[in-house]
N, C-alpha and C positions, 0 to 999 in steps of 0.2 A: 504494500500500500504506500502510496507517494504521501510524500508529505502533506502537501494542501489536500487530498482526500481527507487525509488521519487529521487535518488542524479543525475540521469542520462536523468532526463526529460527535454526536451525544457524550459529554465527560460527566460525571458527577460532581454533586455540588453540595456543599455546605457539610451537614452530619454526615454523609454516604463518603463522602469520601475518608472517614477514621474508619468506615466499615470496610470499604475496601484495602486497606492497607495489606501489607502482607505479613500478617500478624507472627505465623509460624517464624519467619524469619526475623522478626523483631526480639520476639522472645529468645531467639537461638544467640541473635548477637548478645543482648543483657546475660543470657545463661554463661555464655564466654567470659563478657567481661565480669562477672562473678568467680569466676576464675582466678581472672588476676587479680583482683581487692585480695581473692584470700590468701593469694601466694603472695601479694606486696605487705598484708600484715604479719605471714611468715617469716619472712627473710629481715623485716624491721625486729624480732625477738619477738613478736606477742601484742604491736603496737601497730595503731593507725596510725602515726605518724611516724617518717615525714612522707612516705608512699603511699598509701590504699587510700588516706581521705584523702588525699588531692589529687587522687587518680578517681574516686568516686566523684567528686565535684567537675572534672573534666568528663567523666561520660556524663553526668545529668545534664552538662552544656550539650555534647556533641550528642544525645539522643533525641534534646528537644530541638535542634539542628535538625537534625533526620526527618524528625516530623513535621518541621515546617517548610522544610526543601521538598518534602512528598504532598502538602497539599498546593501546592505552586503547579498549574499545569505542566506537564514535559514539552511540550511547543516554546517555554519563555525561555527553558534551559536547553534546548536546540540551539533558540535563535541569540543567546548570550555565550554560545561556546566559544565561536571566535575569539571576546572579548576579555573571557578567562582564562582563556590562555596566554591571551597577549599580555593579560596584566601577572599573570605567574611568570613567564619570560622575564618581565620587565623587574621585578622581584629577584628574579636567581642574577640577574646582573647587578641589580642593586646589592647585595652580597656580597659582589667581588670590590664594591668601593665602601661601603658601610657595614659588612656581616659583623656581628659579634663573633668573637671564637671560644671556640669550647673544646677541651679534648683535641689541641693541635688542631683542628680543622675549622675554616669558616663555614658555617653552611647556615647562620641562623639572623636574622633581623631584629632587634630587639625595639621594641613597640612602647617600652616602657612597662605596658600593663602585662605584657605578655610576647615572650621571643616566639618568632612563627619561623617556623623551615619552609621556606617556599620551595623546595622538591619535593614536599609531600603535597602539597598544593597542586604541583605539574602531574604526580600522577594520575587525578583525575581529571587534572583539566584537560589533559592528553588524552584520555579517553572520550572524552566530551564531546571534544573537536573530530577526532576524526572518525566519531559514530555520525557526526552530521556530515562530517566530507560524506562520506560512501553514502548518507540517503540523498545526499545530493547529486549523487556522480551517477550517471545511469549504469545499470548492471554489464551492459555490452563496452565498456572503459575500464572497468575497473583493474584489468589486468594488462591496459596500453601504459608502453615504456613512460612515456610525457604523462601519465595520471598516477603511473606509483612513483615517482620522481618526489612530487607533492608532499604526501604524509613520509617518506623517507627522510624528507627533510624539514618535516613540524617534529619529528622524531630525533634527527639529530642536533636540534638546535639547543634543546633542554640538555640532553644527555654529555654536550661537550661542555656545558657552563657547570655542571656539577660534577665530570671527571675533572672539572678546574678546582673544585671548593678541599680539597678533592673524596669527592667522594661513591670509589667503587661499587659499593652496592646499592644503591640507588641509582645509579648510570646504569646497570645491569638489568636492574628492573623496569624502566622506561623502556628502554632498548627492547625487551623481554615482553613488557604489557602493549607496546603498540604493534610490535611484531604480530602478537597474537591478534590484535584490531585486524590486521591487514587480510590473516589468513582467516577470519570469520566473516570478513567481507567477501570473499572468494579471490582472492589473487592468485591468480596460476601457483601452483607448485614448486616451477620451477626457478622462479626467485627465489624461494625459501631454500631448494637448494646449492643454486650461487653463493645466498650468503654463508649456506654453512661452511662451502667449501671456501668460500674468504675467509670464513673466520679460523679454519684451520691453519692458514697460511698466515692470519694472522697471531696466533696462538705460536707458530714457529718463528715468525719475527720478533715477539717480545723478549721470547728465552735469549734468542740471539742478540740483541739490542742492551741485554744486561752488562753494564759495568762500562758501557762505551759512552761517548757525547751526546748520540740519540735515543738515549735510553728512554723506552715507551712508559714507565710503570717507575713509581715513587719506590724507593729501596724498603718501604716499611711494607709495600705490595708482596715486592716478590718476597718477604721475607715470611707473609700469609702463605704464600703457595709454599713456601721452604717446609713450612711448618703443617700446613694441608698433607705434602707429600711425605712423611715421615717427622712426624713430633716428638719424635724421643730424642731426638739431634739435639734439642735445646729446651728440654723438659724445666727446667727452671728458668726459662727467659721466654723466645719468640712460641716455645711447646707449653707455657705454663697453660692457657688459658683451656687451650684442650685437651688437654691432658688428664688434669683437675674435672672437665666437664664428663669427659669418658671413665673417670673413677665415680663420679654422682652418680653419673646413668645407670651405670654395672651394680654400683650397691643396694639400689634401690629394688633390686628382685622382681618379683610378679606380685605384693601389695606394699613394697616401701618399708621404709622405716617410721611412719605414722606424721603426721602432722606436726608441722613443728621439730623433728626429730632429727631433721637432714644433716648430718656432719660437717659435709663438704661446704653448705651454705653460713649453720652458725657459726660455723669454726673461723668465717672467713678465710678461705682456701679458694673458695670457686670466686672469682674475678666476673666484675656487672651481674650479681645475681638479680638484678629489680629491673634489669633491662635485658639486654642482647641473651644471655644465658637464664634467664627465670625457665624456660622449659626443663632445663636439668634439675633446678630445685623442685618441679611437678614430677618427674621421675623418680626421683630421690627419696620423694618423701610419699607417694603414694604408688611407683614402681609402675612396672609395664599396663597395668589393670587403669590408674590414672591418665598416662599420656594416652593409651586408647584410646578412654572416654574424650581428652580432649579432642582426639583427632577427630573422633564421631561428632563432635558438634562443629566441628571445623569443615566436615563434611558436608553433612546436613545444612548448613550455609550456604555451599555450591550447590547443593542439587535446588535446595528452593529455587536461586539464582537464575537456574538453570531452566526448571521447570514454567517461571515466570519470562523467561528473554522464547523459549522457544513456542510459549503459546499466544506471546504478543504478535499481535497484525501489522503493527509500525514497526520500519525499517531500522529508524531511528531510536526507540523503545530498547529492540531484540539487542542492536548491537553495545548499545550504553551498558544493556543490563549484563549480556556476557563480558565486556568490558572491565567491567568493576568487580563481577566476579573473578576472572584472570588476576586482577588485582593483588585481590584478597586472595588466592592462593599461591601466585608467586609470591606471595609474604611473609605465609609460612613455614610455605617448603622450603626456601630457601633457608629460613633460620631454622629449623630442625634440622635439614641438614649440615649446616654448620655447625652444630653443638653436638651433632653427632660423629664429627670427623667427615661425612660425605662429601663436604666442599668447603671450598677454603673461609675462614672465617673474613667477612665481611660486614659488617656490623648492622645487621636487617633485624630491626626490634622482633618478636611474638605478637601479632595484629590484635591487639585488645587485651591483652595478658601485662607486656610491658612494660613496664613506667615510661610515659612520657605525653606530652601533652596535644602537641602538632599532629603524630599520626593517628591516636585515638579520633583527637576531636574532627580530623579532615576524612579519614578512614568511616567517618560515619556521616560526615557529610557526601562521599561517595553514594555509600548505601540511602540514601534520602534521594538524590536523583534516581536509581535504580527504583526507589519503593513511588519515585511519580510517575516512572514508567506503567508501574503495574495497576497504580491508581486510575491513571488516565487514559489506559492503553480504549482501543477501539470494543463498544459493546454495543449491541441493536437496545435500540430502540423498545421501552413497556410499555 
């Protein structure tokens, strides 16, 4: 369905639309971030503070977000995508002359009342954009050289400004969530295969590029992959952090060491437990039986996701909502397997578990466009 058919169908209005919501998946986000309150009053000793209440008060901002980004018709946040993206652009540059730093890296803006990461910002507004490109692009283009040229390059424009801040794993996952845009759009295949085979040639350039004037990758990079490809090399330095995280995971059994119990986390041993590594203290302390369950409701997230992008009639609707699911599980995956040893550590919070305030509260303003999708998707007429 084209857009101006879908802009002129029967939406709901007023009360109907809190009944349309997508309730299952609201609940599943809250059940998540209940999660993390409990693992962030864990890891504080048995305290709300200085993590779970201020991690509480950022989801009851970013949920009542959600809800007001979903009763907003999906027409108003089509036709403002362009200009969200422009002003997240203009933000990730703003950064490079004003960022606050934190942790050796610039990556944040401080606001006074509140530091905001504008690459969490680009990854929805990335998604945004280029769910309206393709309802806009007619289906017979979408795979000509001069039309994927386009989002290729709304794609690497965010991606090269925050491998500047510098920051790898968020450039990974831009790269990663609009890729998947492309390929849900139907872009031939065989660009997907090009890139892969660049990227392997690029994967052989960087090792080779080490230690020379053109070195591709900051020395604390390669020193992740040193430490990805064999951690015991430097088990109290560059192998601390996983090392430590694969002794949480292991001791934690199949039901943990009980609540509150975790060694690795009270002891302080495990390194960023309230952020980047809180899934090893859910392991730890409630063993393979707990990350399960998380992973079930992490699940259960994508298939709603899923279930609502492929019964939508708007073009625009389907691809926003798969969109932001991609998202949300490049989010994951990524950081489980980095605390698992499966990829290199890059520092990709736990989506609603982790302490921090930018990707909770934008991470659900994502899901708020997705829930107007489904709000306002096309229904006949009573």
């Amino acid at each position: 369905m084209s857009y101006l058919e879908y802009s002129v169908q029967a939406t709901p209005s007023g009360f109907r639309k809190i009944l349309y919501l997508n309730w299952p998946l609201a609940l599943l986000l809250t059940a998540v971030a209940c999660v993390g309150f409990l693992m962030l009053y864990s890891v504080a000793g048995g305290s709300f503070s200085p993590w779970s209440e201020a991690q509480i008060k950022r989801f009851l901002i970013g949920f009542s977000l959600m809800i007001t980004v979903a009763m907003v018709p999906i027409w108003f946040w089509r036709n403002v995508s362009g200009v969200a993206y422009l002003g997240a652009l203009a933000m990730l540059l703003a950064v490079e002359f004003f960022g606050a730093i934190g942790m050796g890296a610039q990556r944040w803006i401080d606001l006074g009342f509140v530091r905001l990461q504008p690459s969490e910002l680009m990854k929805v507004t990335l998604v945004m954009l280029l769910a309206a490109y393709y309802d806009w692009l007619p289906l017979r283009r979408v795979s000509h050289p001069l039309w994927v040229a386009v989002p290729v390059l709304i794609i690497l424009a965010p991606t090269a400004l925050v491998l500047g801040q510098p920051d790898l794993g968020t450039a990974i996952l831009l790269m990663a969530g609009g890729g998947a845009m492309m390929f849900f759009a139907g872009v031939h295949w065989a660009y997907f295969a090009a890139v892969l085979a660049a990227a392997g040639g690029l994967v052989t350039a960087v090792f080779q590029s080490r230690g020379t004037d053109w070195q591709m990758l900051q020395d604390y990079q390669f020193r992740r992959i040193d430490t990805f490809l064999d951690p015991s090399n430097d088990p109290l330095g560059a192998g601390y952090h996983i090392t430590q995280s694969k002794i949480a995971l292991g001791s934690g059994g199949w039901t943990g060491r009980g609540f509150m119990q975790g060694t690795q986390s009270r002891l302080n041993f495990l390194p960023e437990k309230h952020t980047d590594f809180i899934f090893t203290t859910l392991a730890e302390e409630f063993g393979f039986v707990g990350a399960g369950a998380l992973l079930v409701l992490y699940a259960l997230i994508i298939a709603f996701c899923l279930h609502s992008a492929l019964t939508n009639a708007s073009r625009y609707g389907s691809l926003v909502t798969l969109g932001m699911a991609m998202t949300f599980f490049l989010f994951f995956a990524v950081n489980m397997s980095m605390v698992m040893g499966l990829a290199p550590v890059v520092g990709v919070p736990l989506p609603l578990v982790s302490y921090g305030g930018s990707a909770m509260v934008v991470l659900l303003i994502g899901f708020g466009v997705a829930q107007s999708a489904h709000v306002h998707r096309p229904r006949s007429r009573r």
